[in-house]
C-alpha positions in Angstrom: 7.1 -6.4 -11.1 6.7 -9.6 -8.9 4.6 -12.0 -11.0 5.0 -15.3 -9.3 3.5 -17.3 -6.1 5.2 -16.3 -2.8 4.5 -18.5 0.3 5.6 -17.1 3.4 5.1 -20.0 5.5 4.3 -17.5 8.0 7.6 -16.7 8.8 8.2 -12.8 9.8 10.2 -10.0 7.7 11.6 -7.9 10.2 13.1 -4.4 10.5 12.9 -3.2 6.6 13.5 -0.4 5.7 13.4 1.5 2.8 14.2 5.5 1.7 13.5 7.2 -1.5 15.8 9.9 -0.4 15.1 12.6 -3.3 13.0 15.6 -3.9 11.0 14.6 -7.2 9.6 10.9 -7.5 10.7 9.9 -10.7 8.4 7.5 -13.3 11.1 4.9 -11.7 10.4 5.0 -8.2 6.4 3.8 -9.2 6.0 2.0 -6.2 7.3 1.2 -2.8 7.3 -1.3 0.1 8.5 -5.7 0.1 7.2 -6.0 -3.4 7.0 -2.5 -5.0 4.2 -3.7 -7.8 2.8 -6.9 -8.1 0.6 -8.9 -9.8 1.1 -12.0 -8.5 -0.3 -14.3 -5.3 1.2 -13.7 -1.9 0.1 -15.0 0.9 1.2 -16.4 4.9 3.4 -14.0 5.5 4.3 -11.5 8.7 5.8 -8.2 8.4 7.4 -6.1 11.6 9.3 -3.2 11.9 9.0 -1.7 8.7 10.0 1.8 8.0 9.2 3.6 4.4 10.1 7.1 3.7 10.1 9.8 0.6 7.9 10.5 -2.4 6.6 8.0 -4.5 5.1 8.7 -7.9 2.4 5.7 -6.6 1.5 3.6 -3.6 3.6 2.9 -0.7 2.4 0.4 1.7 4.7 -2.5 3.7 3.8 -5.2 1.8 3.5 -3.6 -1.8 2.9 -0.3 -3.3 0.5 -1.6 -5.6 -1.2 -4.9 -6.5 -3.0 -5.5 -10.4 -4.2 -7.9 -12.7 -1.6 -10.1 -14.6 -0.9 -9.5 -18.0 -3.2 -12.1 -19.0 -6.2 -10.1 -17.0 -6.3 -12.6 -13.4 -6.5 -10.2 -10.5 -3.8 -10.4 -8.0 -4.3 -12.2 -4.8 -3.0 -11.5 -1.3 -4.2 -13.4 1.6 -3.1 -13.8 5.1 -0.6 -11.1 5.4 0.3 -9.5 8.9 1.4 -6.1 9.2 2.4 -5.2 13.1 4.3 -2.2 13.4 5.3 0.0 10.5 5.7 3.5 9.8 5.3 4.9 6.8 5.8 8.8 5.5 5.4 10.1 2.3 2.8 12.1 -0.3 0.2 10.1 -0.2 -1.4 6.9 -1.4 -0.6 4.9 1.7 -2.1 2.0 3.1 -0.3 -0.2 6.0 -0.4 -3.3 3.9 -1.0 -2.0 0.0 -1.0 1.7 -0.8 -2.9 0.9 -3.9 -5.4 -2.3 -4.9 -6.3 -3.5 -8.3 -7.1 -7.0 -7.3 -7.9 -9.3 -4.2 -7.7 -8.6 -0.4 -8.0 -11.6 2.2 -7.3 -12.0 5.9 -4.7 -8.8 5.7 -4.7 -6.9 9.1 -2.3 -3.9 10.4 -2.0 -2.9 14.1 0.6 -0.6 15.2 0.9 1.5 12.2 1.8 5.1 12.1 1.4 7.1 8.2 2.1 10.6 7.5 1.0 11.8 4.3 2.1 15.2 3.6 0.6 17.3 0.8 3.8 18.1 -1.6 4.4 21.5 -2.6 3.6 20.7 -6.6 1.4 22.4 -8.6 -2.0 20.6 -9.8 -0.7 20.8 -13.1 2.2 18.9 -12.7 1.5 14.8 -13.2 3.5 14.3 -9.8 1.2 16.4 -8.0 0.0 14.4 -4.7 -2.1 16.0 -2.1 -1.5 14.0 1.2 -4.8 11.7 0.3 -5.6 8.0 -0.5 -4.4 7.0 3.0 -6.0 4.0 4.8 -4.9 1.1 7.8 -4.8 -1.9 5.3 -5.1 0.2 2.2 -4.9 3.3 0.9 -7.2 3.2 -2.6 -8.7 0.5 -3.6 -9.5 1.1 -7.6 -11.1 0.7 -10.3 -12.8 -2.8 -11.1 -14.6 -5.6 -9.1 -12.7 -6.8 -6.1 -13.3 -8.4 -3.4 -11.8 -7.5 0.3 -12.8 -9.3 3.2 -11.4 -10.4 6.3 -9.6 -7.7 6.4 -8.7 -5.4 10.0 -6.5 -2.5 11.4 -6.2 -1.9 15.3 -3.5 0.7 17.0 -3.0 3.1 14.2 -2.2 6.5 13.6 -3.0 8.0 10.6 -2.5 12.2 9.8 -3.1 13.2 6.5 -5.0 15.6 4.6 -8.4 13.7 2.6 -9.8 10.5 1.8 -8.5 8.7 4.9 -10.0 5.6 6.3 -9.2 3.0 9.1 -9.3 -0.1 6.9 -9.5 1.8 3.2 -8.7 5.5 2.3 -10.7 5.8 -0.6 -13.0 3.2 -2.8 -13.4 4.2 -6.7 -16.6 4.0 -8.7 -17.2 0.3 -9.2 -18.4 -2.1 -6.7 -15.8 -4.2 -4.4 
């Protein structure tokens, strides 16, 4: 897990791309996109061209996977991040800049973003179960806790998958954001 400052400078990260190529997501293969989990405070940064494929067990998005609090409680921050063109396939929990958000969302836009989430042929019972949901343009599920995301746009995306879908957020826990 990334737990440090990263400053793009607003240089761009072009043509990644990045395949879990196996049937089963393992506990391992958590997260997926630049930073697979992080807790820490990214921000000035442009991302084109990214491709991520395959199961996850946990978010996928171009940027990160998932973003939460540090170890000693501070919520993560991302700020001015720049998603344009990306394509991202999996089981769900999908967002074109964070797939899943346990912290701080500023001035983080997607435009020319394709997701698939498929529903994955598990049974309910199983702890890898995903059913093609949590899929949003900037982020896929925003949890629980008291965050704050503003400033925050998708334009020229695609999205097919099966519930909680949203243009800018799939799907919003309980709390307040």
């Amino acid at each position: 897990r990334f737990e440090g400052e990263f400053d793009g400078q607003d240089y761009a990260i072009k043509n990644m791309k990045i395949d879990v190529n196996h049937t089963r997501a393992s506990n391992t293969d958590k997260c997926l996109g630049l930073f697979g989990c992080t807790s820490g405070y990214i921000h000035n940064l442009k991302l084109s061209g990214i491709v991520l494929s395959g199961e996850t067990y946990r978010g996928k998005g171009a940027l990160a996977g998932e973003i939460c609090p540090a170890s000693n409680g501070i919520p993560c921050r991302i700020e001015n991040v720049f998603v344009d063109g990306a394509t991202l396939t999996g089981n769900g929990w999908m967002g074109g800049v964070v797939g899943v958000v346990y912290g701080n969302l500023s001035n983080c836009d997607s435009s020319d973003v394709i997701i698939v989430s498929t529903p994955d042929q598990l049974s309910s019972a199983d702890i890898y179960y995903r059913n093609g949901n949590y899929v949003g343009g900037v982020a896929g599920l925003v949890g629980e806790g008291s965050y704050s995301i503003s400033g925050c746009d998708a334009a020229d995306f695609n999205i097919t998958a099966y519930s909680e879908i949203g243009g800018v957020i799939g799907a919003v826990s309980k709390d307040n954001i």
